[in-house]
DRENDO-1510 file (C-alpha; in Angstrom, 1 decimal, always signed):
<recs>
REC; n; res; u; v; w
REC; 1; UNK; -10.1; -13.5; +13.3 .
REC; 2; UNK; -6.9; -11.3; +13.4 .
REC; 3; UNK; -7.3; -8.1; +15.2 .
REC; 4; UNK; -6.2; -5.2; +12.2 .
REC; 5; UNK; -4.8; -2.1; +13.9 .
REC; 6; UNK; -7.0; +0.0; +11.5 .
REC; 7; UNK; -10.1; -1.0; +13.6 .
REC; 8; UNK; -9.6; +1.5; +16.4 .
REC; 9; UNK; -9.0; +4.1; +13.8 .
REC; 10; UNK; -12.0; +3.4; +11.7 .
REC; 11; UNK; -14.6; +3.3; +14.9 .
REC; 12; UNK; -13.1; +6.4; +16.1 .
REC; 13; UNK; -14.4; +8.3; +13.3 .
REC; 14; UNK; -18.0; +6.8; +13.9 .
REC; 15; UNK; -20.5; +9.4; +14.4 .
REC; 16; UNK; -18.1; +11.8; +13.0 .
REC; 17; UNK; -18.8; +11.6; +9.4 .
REC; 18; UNK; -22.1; +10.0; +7.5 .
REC; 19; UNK; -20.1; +7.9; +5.6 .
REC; 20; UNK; -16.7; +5.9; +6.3 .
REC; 21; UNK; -14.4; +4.8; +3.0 .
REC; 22; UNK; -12.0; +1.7; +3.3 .
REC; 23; UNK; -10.1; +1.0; +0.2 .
REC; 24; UNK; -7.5; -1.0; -0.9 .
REC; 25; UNK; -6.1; -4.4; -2.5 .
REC; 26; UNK; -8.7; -6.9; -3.2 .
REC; 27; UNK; -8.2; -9.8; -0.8 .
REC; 28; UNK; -6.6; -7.5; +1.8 .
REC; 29; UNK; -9.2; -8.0; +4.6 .
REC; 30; UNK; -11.7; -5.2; +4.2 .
REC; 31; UNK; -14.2; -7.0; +4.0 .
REC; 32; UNK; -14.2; -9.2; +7.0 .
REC; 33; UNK; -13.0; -6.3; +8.9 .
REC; 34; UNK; -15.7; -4.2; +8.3 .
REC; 35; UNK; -18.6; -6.6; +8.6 .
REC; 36; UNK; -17.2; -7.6; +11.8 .
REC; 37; UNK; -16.8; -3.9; +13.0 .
REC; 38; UNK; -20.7; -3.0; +11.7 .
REC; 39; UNK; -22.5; -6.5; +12.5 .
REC; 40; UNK; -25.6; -4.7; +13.1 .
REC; 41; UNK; -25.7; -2.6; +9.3 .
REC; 42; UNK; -27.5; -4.6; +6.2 .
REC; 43; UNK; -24.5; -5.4; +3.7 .
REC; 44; UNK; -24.7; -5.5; +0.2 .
REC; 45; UNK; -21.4; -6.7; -2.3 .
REC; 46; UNK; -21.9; -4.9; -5.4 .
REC; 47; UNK; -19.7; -7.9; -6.9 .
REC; 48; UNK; -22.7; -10.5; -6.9 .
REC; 49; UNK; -24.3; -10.1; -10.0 .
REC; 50; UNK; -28.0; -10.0; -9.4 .
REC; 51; UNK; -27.5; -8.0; -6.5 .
REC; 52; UNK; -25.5; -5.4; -8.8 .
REC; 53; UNK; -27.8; -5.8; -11.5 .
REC; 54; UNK; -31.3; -5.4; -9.1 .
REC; 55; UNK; -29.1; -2.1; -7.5 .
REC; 56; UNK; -28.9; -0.4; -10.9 .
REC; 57; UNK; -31.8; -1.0; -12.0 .
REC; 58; UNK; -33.7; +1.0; -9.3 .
REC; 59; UNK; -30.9; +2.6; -7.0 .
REC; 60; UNK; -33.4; +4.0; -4.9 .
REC; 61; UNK; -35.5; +1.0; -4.0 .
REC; 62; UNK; -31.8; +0.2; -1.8 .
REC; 63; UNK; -32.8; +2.9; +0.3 .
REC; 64; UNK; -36.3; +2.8; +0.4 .
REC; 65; UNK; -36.6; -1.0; +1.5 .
REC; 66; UNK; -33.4; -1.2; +3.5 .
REC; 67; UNK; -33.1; +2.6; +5.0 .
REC; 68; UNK; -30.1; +4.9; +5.4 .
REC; 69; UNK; -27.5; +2.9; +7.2 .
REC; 70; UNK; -25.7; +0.2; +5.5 .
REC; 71; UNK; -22.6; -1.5; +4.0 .
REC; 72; UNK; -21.9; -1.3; +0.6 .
REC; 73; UNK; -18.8; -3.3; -0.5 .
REC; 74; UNK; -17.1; -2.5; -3.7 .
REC; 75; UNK; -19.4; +0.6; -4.5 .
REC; 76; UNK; -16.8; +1.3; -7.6 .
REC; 77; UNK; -18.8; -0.8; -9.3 .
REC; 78; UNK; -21.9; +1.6; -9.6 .
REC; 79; UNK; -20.4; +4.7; -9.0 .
REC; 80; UNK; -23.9; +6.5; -9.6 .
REC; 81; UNK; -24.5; +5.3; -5.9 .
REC; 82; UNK; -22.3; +7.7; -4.4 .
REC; 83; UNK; -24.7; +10.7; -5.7 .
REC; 84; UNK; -28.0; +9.1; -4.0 .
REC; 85; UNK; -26.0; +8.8; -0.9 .
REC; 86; UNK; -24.6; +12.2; -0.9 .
REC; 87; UNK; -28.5; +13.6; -1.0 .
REC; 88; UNK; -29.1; +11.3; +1.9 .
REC; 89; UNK; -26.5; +12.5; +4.5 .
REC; 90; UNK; -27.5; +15.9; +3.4 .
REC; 91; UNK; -31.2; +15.3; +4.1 .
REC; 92; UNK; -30.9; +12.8; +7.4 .
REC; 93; UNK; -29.0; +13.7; +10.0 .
REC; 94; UNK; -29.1; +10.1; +11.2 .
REC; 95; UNK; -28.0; +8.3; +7.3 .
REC; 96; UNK; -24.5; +6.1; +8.2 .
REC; 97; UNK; -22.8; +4.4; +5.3 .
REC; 98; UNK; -19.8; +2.0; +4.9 .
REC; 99; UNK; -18.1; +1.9; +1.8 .
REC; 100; UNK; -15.5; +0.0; +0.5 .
REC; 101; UNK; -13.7; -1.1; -2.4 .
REC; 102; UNK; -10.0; -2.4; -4.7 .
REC; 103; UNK; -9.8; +0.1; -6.6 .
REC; 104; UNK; -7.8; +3.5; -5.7 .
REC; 105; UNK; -8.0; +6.5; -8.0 .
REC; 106; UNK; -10.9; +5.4; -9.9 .
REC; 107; UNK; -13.0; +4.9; -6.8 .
REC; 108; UNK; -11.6; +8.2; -4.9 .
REC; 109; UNK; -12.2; +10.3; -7.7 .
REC; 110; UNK; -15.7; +9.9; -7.4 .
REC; 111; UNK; -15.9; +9.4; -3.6 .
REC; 112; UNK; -14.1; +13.6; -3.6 .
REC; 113; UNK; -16.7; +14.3; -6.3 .
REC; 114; UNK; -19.8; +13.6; -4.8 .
REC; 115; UNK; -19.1; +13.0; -0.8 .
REC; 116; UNK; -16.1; +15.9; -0.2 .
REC; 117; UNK; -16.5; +16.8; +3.7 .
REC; 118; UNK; -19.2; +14.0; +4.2 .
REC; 119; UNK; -16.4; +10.6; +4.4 .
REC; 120; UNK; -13.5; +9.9; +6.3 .
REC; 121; UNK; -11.1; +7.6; +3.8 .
REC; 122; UNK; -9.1; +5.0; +5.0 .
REC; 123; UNK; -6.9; +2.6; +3.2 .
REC; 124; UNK; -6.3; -0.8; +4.3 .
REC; 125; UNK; -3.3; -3.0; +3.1 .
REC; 126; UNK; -2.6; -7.1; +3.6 .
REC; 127; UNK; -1.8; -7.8; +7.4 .
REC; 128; UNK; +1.3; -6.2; +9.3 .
REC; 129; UNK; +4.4; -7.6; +10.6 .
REC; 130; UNK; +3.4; -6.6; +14.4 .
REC; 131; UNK; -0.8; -8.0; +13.2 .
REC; 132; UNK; +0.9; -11.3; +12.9 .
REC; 133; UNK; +2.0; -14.6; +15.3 .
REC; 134; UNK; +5.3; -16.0; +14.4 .
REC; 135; UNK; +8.0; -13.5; +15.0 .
REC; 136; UNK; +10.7; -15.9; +15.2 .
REC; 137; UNK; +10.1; -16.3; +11.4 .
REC; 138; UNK; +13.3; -14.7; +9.5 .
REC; 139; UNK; +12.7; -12.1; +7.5 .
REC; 140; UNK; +13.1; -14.0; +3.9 .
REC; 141; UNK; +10.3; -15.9; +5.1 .
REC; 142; UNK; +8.3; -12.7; +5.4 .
REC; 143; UNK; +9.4; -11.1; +2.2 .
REC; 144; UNK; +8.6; -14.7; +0.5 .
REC; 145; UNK; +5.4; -15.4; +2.0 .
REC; 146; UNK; +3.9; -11.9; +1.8 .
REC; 147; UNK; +1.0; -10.6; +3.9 .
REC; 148; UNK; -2.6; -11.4; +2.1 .
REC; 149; UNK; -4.8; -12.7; +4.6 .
REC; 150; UNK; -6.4; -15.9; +2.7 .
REC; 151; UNK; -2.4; -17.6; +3.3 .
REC; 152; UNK; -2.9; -17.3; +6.5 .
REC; 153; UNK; -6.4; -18.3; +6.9 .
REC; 154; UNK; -6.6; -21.0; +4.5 .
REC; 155; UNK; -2.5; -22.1; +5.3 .
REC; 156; UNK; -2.3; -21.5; +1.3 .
REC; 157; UNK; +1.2; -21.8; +0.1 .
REC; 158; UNK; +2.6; -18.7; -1.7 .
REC; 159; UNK; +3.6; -20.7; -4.6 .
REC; 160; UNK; -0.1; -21.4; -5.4 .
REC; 161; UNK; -2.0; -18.3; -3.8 .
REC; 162; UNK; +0.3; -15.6; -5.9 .
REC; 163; UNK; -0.3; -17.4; -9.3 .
REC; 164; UNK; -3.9; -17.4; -8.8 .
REC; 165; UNK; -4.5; -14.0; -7.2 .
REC; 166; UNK; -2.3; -12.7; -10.4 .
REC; 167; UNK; -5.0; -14.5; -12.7 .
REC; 168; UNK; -8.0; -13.1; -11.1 .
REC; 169; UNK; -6.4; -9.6; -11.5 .
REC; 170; UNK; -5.5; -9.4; -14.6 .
REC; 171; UNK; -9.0; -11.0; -15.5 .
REC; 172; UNK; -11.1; -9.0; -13.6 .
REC; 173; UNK; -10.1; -5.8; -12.1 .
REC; 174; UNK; -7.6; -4.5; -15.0 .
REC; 175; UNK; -10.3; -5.0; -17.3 .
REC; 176; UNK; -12.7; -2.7; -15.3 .
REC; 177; UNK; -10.3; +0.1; -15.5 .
REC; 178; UNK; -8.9; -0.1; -18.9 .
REC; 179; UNK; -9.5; -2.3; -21.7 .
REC; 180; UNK; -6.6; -4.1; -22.0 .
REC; 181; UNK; -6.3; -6.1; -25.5 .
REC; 182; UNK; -3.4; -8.5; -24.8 .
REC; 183; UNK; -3.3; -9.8; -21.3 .
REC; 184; UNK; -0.5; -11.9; -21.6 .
REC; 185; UNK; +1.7; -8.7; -22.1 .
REC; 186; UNK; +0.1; -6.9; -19.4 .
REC; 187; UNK; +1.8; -9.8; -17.0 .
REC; 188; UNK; +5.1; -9.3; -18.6 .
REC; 189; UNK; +4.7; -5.6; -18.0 .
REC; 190; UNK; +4.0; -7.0; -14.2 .
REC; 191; UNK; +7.1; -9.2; -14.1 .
REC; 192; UNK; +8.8; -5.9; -15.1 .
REC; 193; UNK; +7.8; -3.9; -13.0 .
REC; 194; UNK; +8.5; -6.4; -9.9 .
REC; 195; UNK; +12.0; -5.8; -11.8 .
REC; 196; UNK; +12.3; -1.9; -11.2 .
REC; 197; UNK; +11.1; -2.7; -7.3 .
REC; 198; UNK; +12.6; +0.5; -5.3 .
REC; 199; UNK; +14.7; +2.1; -8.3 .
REC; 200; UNK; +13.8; +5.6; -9.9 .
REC; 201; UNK; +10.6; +5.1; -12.5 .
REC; 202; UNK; +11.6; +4.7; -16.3 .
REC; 203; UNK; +8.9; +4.1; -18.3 .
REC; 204; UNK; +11.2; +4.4; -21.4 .
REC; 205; UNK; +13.2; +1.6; -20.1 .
REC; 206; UNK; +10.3; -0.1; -18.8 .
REC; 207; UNK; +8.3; +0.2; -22.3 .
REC; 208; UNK; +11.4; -1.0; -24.1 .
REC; 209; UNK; +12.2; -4.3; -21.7 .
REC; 210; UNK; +7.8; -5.0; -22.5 .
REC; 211; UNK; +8.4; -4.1; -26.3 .
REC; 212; UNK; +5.3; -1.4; -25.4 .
REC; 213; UNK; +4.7; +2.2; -26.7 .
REC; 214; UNK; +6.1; +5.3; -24.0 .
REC; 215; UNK; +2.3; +6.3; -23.3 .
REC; 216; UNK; +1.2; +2.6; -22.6 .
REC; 217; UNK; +3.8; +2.3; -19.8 .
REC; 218; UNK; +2.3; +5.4; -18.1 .
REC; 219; UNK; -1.0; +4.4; -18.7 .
REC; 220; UNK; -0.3; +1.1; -17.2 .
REC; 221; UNK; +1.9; +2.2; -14.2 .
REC; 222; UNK; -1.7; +4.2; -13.5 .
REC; 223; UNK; -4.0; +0.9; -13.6 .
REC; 224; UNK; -1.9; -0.7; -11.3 .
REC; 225; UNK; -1.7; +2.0; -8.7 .
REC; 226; UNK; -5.3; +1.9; -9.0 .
REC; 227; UNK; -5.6; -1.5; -8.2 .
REC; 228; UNK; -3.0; -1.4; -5.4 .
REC; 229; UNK; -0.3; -3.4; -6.8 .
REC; 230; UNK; +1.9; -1.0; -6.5 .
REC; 231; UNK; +2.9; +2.5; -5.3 .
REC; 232; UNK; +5.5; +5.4; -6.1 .
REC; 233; UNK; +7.4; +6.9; -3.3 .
REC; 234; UNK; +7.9; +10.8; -3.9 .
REC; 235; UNK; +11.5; +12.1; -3.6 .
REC; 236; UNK; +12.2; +15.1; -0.8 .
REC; 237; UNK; +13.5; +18.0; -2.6 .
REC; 238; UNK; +11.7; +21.1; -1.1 .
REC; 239; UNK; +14.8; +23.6; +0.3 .
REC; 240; UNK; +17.2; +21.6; -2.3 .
REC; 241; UNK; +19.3; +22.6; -5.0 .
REC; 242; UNK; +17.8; +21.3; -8.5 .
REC; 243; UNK; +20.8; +18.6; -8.4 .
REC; 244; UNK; +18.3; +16.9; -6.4 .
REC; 245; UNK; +16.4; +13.6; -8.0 .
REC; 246; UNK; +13.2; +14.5; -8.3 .
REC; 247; UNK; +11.3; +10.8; -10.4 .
REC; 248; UNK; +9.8; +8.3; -7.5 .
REC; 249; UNK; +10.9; +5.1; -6.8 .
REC; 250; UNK; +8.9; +2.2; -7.4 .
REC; 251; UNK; +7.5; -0.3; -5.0 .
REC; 252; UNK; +5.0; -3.1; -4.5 .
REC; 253; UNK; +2.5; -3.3; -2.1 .
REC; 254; UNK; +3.1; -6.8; -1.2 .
REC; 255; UNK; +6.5; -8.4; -1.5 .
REC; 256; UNK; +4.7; -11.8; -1.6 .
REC; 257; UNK; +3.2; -10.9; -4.8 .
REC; 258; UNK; +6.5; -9.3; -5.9 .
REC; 259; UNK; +8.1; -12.6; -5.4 .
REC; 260; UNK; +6.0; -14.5; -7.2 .
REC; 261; UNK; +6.2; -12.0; -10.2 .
REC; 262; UNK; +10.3; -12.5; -10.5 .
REC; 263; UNK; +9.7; -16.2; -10.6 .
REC; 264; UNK; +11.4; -16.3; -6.8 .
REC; 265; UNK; +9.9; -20.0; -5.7 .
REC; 266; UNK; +11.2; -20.6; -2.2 .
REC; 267; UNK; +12.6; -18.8; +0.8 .
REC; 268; UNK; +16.1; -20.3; -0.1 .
REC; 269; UNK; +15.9; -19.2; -3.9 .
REC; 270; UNK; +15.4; -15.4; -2.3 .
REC; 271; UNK; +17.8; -15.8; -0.1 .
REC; 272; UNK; +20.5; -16.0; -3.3 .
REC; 273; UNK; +18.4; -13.3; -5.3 .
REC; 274; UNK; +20.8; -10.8; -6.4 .
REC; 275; UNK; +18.1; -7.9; -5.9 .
REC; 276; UNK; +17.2; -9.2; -2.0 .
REC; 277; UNK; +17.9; -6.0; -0.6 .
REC; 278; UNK; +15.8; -4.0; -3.1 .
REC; 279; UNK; +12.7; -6.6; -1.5 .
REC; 280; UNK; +13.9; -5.7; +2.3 .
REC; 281; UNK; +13.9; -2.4; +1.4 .
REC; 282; UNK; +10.1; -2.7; +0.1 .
REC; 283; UNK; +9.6; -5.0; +3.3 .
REC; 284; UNK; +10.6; -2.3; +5.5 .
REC; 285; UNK; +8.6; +0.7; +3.7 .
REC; 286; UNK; +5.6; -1.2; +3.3 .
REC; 287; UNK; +5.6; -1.7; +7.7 .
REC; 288; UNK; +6.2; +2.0; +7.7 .
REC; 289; UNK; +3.5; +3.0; +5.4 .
REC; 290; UNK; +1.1; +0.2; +7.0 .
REC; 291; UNK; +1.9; +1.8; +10.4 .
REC; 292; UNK; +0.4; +5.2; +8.8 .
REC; 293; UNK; -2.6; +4.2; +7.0 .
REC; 294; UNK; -3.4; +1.6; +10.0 .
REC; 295; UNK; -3.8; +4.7; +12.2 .
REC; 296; UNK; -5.7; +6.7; +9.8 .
REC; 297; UNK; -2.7; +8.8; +8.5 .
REC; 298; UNK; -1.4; +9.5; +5.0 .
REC; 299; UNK; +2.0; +8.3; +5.4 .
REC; 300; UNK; +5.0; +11.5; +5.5 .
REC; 301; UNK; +7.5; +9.4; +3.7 .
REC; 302; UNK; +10.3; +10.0; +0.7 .
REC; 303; UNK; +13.2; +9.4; -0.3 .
REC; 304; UNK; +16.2; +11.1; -0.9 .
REC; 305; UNK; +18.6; +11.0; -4.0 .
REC; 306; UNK; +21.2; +13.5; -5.4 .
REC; 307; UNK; +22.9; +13.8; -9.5 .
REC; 308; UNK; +25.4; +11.6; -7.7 .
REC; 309; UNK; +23.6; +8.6; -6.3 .
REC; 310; UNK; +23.9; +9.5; -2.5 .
REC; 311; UNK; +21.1; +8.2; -1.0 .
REC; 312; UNK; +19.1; +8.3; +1.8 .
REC; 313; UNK; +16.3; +5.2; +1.3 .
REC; 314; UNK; +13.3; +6.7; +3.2 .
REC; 315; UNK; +12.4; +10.3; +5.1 .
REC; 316; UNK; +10.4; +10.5; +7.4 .
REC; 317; UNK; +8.6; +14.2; +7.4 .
REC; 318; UNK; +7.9; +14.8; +11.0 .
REC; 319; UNK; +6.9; +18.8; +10.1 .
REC; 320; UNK; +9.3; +20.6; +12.0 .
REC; 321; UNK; +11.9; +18.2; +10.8 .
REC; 322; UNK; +13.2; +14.9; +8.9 .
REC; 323; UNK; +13.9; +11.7; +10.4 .
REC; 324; UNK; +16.3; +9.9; +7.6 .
REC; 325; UNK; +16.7; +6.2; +7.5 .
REC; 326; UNK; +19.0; +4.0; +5.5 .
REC; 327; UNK; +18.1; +0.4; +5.3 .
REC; 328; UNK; +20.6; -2.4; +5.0 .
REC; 329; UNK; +19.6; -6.5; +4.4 .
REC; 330; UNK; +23.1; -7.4; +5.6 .
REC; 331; UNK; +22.4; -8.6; +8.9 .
REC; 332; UNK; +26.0; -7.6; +10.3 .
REC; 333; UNK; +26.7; -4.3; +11.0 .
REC; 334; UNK; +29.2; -2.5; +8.9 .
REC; 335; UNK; +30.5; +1.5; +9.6 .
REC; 336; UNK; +29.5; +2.1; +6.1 .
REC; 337; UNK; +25.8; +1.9; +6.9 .
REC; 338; UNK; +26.2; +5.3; +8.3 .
REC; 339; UNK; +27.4; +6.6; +5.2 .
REC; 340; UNK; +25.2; +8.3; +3.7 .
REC; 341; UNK; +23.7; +9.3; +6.9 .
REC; 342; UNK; +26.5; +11.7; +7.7 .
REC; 343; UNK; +26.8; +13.0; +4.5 .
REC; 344; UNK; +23.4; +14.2; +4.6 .
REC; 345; UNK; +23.6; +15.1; +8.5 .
REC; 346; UNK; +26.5; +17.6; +6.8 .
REC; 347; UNK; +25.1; +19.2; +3.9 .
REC; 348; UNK; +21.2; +19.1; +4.8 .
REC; 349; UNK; +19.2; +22.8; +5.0 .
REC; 350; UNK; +16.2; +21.3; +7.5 .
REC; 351; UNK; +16.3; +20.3; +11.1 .
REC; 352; UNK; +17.5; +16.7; +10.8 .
REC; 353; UNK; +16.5; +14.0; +13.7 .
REC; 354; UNK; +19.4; +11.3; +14.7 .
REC; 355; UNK; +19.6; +9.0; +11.8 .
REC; 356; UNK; +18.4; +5.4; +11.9 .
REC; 357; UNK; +19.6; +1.9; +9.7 .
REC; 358; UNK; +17.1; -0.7; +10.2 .
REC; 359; UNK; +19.2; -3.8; +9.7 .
REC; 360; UNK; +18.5; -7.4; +8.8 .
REC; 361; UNK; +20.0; -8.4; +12.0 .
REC; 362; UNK; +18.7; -9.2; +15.3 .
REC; 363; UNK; +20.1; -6.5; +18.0 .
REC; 364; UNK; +19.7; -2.7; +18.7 .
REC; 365; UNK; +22.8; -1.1; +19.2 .
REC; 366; UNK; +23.7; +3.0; +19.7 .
REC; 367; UNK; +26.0; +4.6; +17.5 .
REC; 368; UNK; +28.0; +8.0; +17.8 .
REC; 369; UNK; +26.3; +8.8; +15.2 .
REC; 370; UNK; +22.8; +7.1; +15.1 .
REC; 371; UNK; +21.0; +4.2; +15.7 .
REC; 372; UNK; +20.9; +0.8; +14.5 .
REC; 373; UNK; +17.8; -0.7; +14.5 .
REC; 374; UNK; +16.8; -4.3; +13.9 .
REC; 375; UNK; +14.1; -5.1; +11.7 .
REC; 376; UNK; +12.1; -7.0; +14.0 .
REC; 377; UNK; +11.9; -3.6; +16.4 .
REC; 378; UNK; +11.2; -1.3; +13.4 .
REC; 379; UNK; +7.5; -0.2; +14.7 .
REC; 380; UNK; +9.1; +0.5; +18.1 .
REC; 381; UNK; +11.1; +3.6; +16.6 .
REC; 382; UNK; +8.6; +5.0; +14.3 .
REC; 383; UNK; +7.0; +8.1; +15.8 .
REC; 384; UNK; +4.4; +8.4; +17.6 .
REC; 385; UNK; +3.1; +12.1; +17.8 .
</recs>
């Protein structure tokens, strides 16, 4: 088994709440992680029939026959749960729960209804760069092969696992969240989206390209930010004029999956992809945001746009300043990388910190005016404190 940096930040909250969340993507590793972190607890997968059918039936036979410490995996499923445990953390000082499950809003909305104060929530995404052997691998072969655990377990190749993992998704979990008449448009919605990867959210222009109604796109943005398949990255705008972009940007959780999705079939077909740097750029967020949520943080990150199309790809809010990074594919260095980066170093109304451009090459150089950072030595400038 793979160590996953989350570990040390999910035992460190042991004994500190009753009850310990860890959600995200189906397939991401949850639930080896956790059954390997609580050996000793009685686990129960609310995803095997009889077991979920036996558990609703008489919820509180669970706790009379197996006590108040346990694992339940992919409690979504009987939400109802959440209330029985909430009256047993309350009542036993000594009641210890693990929880996990896919799904996002749906499941968080009734984890902050009924165990506000009682959990500590952790989200867990598909392995990172720095959880993996192979670093000599170049980067399209990262982007390509993306980061779910069963390729790398089972040596699956991408080609076949994405496909599948695609088909079990759209059969299973978007059905629990919405009821979804016609499938087969819902994956052309997904091939759309994987389209819009890390430009500004249109769902006008994303309803038109599906042939969909306005209200459907939003609808179906939701599900699959529910189901981690994708995310929207906030713009900074607090102390800016209103010239300031203020829609998110779109991104996928997995460029693997991505890949898959825009009919990309090999590392060479990406490497001729027309859109390649939108995909490092969602490479290079996702590490960032991994590196967050793997030590127990919401990630601080944005992005920053103005009416005219200056751009600074991803801020990093460090409180008591911004760290702005611009992120290039190319992997030789050009002066124009800085670009934007003194633009924004001139106008800006917040403490800036010296500006970074992670880089598709191999070497760390200093700049007068910033850094340039290689991609393979990204987690080695993110902050710390």
């Amino acid at each position: 088994m793979i160590n996953r940096n989350i570990s040390e930040a999910i035992q460190a909250m042991k004994g500190k709440y009753p009850v310990l969340t860890v959600t995200g993507p189906r397939q991401g590793g949850k639930t080896t992680l956790i059954k390997s972190l609580f050996s000793d607890l009685p686990y129960f997968s609310l995803e095997t029939p009889d077991i979920r059918t036996q558990i609703q039936l008489n919820p509180r036979a669970l706790f009379e026959q197996f006590g108040h410490q346990m694992i339940i995996d992919e409690v979504q499923r009987i939400p109802e749960l959440l209330s029985y445990i909430q009256t047993l953390v309350d009542e036993d000082p000594e009641a210890f729960f693990i929880l996990s499950g896919s799904h996002n809003l749906l499941m968080l909305e009734n984890v902050s209804q009924s165990l506000a104060g009682r959990t500590a929530i952790f989200y867990m995404l598909p392995f990172s760069l720095n959880e993996l052997p192979g670093k000599e691998r170049s980067y399209e072969e990262w982007i390509f092969t993306g980061f779910y655990p069963r390729i790398y377990d089972k040596m699956i190749p991408p080609a076949q696992f994405y496909p599948n993992y695609i088909e079990t998704y759209v059969q299973r979990d978007v059905r629990q969240i919405r009821n979804i008449g016609n499938l087969n448009i819902f994956q052309r919605f997904l091939s759309v989206c994987a389209g819009y990867i890390g430009q500004t959210v249109n769902y006008s222009n994303i309803a038109s390209a599906v042939g969909i109604k306005l209200e459907t796109a939003k609808s179906w943005i939701s599900v699959l930010e529910t189901s981690f398949i994708i995310y929207q990255l906030n713009p900074y705008y607090r102390n800016f004029n209103k010239r300031i972009t203020k829609s998110p940007k779109l991104y996928f959780y997995d460029t693997g999956l991505a890949c898959s999705l825009l009919r990309i079939n090999s590392v060479e077909a990406l490497d001729t992809y027309f859109h390649k740097g939108a995909l490092f750029e969602n490479f290079i967020i996702n590490e960032v945001t991994k590196f967050y949520f793997n030590r127990g943080e919401r990630p601080p990150i944005y992005f920053w746009q103005d009416s005219q199309k200056r751009e600074i790809d991803l801020v990093i809010d460090l409180g008591s300043s911004l760290l702005p990074i611009e992120i290039k594919s190319s992997r030789t260095f050009s002066p124009s990388f800085f670009k934007h980066l003194d633009w924004w170093q001139k106008v800006a109304t917040v403490p800036l910190e010296e500006g970074i451009v992670i880089y598709g090459g191999d070497d760390d150089w200093e700049q007068e005016n910033g850094k340039l950072v290689s991609w393979k030595n990204l987690q080695h400038m993110l902050p710390t404190a």
